[in-house]
PyMOL Python script that loads the backbone (N, CA, C, O; Angstrom):
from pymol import cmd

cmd.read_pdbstr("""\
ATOM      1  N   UNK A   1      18.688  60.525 -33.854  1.00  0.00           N
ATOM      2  CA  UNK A   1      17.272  60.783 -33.589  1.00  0.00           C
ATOM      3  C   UNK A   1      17.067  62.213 -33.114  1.00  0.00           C
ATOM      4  O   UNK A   1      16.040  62.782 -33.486  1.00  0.00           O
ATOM      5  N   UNK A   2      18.018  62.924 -32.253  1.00  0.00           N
ATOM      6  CA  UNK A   2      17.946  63.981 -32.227  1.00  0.00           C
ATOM      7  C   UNK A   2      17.978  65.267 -32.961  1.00  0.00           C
ATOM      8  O   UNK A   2      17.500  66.329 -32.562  1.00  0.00           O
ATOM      9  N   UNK A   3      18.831  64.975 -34.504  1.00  0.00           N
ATOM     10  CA  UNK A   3      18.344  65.641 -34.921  1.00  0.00           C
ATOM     11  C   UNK A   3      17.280  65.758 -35.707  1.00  0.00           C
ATOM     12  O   UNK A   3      17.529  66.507 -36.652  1.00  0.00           O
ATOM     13  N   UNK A   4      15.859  65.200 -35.719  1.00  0.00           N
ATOM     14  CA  UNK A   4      14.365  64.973 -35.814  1.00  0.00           C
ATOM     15  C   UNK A   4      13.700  65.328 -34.969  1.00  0.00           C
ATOM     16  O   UNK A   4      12.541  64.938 -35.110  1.00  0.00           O
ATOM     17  N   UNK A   5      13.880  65.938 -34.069  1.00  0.00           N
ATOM     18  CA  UNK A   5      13.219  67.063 -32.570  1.00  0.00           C
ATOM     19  C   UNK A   5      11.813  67.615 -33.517  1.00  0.00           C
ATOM     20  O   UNK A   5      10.600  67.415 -33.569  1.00  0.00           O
ATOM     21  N   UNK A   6      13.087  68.601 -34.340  1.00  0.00           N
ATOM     22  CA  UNK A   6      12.173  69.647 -35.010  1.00  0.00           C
ATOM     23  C   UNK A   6      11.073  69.216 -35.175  1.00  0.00           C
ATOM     24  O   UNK A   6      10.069  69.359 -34.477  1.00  0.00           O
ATOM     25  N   UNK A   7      11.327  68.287 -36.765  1.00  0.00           N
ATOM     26  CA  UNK A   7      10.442  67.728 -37.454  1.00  0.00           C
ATOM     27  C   UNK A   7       9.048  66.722 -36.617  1.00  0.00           C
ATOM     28  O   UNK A   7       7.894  66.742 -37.046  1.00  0.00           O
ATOM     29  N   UNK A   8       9.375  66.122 -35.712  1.00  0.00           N
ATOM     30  CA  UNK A   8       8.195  65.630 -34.898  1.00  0.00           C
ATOM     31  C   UNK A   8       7.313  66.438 -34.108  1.00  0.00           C
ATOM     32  O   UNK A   8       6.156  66.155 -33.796  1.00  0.00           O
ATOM     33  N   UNK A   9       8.260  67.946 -33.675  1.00  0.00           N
ATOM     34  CA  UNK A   9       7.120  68.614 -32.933  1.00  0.00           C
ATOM     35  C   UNK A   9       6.189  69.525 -34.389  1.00  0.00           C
ATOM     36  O   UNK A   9       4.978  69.739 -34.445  1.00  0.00           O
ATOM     37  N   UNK A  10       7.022  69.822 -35.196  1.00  0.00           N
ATOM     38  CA  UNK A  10       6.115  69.977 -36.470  1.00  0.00           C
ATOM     39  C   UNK A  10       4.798  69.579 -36.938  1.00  0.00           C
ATOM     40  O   UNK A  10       3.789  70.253 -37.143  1.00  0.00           O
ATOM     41  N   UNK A  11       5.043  68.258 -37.070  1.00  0.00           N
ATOM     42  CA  UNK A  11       4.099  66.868 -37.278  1.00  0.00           C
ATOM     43  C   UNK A  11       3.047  66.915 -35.719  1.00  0.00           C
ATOM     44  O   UNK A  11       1.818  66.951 -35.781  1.00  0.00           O
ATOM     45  N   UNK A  12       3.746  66.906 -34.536  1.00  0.00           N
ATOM     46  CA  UNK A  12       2.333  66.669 -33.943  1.00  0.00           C
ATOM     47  C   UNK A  12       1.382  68.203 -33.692  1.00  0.00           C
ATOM     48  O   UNK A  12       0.230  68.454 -33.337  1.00  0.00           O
ATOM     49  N   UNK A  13       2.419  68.897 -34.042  1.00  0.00           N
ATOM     50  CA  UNK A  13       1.452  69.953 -34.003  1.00  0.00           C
ATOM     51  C   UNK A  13       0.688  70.384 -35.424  1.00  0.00           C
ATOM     52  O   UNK A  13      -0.244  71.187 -35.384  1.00  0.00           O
ATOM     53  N   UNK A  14       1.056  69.909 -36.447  1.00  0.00           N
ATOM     54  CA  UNK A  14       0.026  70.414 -37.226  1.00  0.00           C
ATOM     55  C   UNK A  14      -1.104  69.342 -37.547  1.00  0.00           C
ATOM     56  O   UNK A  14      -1.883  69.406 -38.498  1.00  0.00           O
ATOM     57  N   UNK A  15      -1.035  68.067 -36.311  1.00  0.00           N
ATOM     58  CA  UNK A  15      -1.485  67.304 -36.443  1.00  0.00           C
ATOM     59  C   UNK A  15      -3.035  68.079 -35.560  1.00  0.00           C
ATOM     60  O   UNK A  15      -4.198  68.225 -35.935  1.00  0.00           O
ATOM     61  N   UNK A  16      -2.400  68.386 -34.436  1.00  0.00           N
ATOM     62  CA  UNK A  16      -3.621  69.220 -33.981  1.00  0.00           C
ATOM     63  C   UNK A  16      -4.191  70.320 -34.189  1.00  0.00           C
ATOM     64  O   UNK A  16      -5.309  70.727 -33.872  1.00  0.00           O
ATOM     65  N   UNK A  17      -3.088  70.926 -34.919  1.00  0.00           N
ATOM     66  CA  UNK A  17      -3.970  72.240 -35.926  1.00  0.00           C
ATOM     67  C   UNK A  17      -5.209  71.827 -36.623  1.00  0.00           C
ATOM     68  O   UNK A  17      -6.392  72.162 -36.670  1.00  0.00           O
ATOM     69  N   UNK A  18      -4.242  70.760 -37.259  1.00  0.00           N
ATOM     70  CA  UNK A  18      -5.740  70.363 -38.377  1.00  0.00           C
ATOM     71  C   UNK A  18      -6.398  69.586 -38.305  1.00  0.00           C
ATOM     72  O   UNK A  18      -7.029  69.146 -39.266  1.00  0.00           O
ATOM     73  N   UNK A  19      -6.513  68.918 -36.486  1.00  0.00           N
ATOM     74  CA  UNK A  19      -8.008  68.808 -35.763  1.00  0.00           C
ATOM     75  C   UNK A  19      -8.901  70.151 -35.602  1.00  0.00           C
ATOM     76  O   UNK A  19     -10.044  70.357 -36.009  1.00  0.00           O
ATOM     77  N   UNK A  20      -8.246  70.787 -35.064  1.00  0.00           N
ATOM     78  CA  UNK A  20      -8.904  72.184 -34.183  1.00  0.00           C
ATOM     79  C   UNK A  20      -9.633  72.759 -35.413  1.00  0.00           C
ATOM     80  O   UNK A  20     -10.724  73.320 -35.314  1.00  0.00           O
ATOM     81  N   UNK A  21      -8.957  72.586 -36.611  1.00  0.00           N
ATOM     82  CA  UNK A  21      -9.399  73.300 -37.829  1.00  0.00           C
ATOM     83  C   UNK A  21     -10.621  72.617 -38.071  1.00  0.00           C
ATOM     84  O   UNK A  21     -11.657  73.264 -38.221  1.00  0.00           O
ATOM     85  N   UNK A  22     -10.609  71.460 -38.121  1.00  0.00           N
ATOM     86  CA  UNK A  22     -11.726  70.434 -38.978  1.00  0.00           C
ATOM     87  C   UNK A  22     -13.239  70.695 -38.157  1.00  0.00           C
ATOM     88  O   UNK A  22     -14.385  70.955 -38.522  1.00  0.00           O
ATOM     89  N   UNK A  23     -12.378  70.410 -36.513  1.00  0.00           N
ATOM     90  CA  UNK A  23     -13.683  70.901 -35.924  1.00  0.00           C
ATOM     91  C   UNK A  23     -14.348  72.425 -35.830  1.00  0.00           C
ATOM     92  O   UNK A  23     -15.500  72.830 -35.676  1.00  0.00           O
ATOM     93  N   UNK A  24     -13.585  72.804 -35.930  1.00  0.00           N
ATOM     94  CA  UNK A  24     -14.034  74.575 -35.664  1.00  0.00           C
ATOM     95  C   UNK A  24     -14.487  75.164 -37.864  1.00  0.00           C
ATOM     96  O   UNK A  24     -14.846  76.298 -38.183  1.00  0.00           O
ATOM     97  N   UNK A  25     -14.257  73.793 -39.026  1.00  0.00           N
ATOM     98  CA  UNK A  25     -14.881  73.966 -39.669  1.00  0.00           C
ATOM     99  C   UNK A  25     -16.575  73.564 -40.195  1.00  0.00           C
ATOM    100  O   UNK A  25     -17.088  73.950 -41.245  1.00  0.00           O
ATOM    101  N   UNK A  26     -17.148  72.798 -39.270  1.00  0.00           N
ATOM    102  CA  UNK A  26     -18.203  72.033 -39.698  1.00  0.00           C
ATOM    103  C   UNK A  26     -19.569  73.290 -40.008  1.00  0.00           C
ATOM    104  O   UNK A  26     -19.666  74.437 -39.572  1.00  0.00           O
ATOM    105  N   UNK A  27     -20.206  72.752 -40.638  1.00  0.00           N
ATOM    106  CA  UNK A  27     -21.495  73.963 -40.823  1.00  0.00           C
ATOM    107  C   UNK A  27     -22.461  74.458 -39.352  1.00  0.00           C
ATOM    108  O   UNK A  27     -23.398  75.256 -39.315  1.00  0.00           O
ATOM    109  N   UNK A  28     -21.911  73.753 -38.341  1.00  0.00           N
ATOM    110  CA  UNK A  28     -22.990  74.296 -37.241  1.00  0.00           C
ATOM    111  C   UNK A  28     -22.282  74.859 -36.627  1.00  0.00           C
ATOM    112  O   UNK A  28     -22.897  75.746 -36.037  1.00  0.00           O
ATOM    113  N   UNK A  29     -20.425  74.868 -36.215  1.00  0.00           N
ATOM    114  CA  UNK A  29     -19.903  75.310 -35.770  1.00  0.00           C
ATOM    115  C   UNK A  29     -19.484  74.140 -34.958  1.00  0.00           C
ATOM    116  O   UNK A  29     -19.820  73.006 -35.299  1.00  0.00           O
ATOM    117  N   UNK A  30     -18.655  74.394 -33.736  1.00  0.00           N
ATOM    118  CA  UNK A  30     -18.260  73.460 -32.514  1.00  0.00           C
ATOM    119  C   UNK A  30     -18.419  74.031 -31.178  1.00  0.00           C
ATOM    120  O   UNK A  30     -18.269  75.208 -30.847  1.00  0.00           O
ATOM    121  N   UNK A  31     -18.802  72.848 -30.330  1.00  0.00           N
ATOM    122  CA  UNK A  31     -19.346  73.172 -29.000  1.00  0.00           C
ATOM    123  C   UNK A  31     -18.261  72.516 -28.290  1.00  0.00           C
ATOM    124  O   UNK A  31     -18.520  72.388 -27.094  1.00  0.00           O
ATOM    125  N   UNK A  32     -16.798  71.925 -28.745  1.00  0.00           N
ATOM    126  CA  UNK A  32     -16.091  71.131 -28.497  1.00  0.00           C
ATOM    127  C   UNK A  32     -15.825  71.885 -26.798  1.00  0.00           C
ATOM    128  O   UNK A  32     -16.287  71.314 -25.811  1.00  0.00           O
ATOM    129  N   UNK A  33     -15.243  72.855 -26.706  1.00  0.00           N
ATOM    130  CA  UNK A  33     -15.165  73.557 -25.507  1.00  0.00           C
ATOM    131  C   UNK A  33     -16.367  73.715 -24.118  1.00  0.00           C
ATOM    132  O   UNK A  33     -16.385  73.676 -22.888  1.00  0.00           O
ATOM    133  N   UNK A  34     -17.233  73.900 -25.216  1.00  0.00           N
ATOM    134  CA  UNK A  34     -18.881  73.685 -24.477  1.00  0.00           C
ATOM    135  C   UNK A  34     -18.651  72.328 -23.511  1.00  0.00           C
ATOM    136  O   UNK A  34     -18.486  72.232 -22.295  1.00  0.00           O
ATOM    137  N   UNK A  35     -18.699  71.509 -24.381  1.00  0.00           N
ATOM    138  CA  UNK A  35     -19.090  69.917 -24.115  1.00  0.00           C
ATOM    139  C   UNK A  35     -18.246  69.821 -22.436  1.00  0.00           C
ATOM    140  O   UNK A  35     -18.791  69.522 -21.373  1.00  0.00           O
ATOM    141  N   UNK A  36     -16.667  70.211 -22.682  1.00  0.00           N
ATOM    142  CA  UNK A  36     -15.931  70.126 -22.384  1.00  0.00           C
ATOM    143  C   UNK A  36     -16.035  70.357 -20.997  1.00  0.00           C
ATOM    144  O   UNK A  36     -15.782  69.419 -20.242  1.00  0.00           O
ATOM    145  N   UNK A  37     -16.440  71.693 -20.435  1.00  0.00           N
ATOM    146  CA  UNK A  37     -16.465  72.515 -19.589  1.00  0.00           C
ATOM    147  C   UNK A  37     -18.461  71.964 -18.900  1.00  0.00           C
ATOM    148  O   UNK A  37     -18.893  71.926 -17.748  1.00  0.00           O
ATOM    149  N   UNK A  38     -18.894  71.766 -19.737  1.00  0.00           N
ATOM    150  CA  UNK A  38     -20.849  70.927 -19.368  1.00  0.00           C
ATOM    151  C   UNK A  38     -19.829  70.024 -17.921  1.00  0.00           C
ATOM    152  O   UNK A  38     -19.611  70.254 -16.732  1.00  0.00           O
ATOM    153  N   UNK A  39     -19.490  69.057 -18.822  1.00  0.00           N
ATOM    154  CA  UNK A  39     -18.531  67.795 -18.291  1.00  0.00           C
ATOM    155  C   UNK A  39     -18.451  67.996 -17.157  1.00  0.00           C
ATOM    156  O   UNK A  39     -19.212  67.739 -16.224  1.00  0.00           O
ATOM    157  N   UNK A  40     -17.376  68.537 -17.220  1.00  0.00           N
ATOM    158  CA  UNK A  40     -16.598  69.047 -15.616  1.00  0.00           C
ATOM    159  C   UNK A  40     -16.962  69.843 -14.576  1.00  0.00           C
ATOM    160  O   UNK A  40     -16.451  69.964 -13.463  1.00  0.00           O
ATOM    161  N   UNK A  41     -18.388  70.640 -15.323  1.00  0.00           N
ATOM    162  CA  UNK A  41     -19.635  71.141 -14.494  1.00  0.00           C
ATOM    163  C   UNK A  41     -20.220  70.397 -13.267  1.00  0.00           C
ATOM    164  O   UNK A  41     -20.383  70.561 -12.058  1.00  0.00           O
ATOM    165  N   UNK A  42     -20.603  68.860 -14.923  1.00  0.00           N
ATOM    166  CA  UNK A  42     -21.409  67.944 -14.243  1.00  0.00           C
ATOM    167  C   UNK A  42     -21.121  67.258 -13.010  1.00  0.00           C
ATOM    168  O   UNK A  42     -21.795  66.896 -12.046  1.00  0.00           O
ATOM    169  N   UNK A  43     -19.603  67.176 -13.427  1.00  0.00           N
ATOM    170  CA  UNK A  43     -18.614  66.254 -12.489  1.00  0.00           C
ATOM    171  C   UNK A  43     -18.593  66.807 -11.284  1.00  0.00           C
ATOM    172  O   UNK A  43     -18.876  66.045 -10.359  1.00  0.00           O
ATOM    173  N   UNK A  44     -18.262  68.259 -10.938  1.00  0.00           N
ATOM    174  CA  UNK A  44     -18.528  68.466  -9.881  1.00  0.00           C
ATOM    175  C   UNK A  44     -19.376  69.288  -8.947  1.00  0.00           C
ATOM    176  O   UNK A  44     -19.082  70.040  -8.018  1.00  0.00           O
ATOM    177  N   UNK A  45     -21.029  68.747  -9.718  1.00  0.00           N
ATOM    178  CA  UNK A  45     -21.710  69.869  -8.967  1.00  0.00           C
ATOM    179  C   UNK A  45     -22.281  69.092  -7.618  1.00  0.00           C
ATOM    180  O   UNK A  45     -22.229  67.901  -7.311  1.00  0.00           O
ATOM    181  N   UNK A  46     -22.828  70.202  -6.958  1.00  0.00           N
ATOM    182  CA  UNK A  46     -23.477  69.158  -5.753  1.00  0.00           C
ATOM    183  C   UNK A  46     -24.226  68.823  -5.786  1.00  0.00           C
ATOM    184  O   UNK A  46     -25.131  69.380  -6.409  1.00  0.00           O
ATOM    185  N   UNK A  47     -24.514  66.894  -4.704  1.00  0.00           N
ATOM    186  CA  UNK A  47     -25.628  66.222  -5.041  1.00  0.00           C
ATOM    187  C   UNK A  47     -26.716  66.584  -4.046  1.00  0.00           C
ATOM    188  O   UNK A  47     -27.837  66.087  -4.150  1.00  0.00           O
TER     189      UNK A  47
END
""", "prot")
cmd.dss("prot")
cmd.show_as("cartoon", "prot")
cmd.util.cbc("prot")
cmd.orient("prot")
């Protein structure tokens, strides 16, 4: 199994390449980071 290291970090990473891609291809663009950072705004602003 070890020697398949490579090949799995391969696989999960171009697994998230070609998320990052899909989203950062759509016609309006992506706010994925936006959303992201709103979030954690929200989470900790004061009440």
């Amino acid at each position: 199994m070890g020697e398949y290291d490579a090949v799995w970090v391969f696989l999960l990473s171009l697994a998230f390449v070609g998320f990052y891609i899909y989203i950062e291809a759509r016609p309006k663009g992506s706010n994925l980071f936006g959303n992201i950072a709103n979030t954690i705004s929200r989470f900790f602003r004061k009440r």
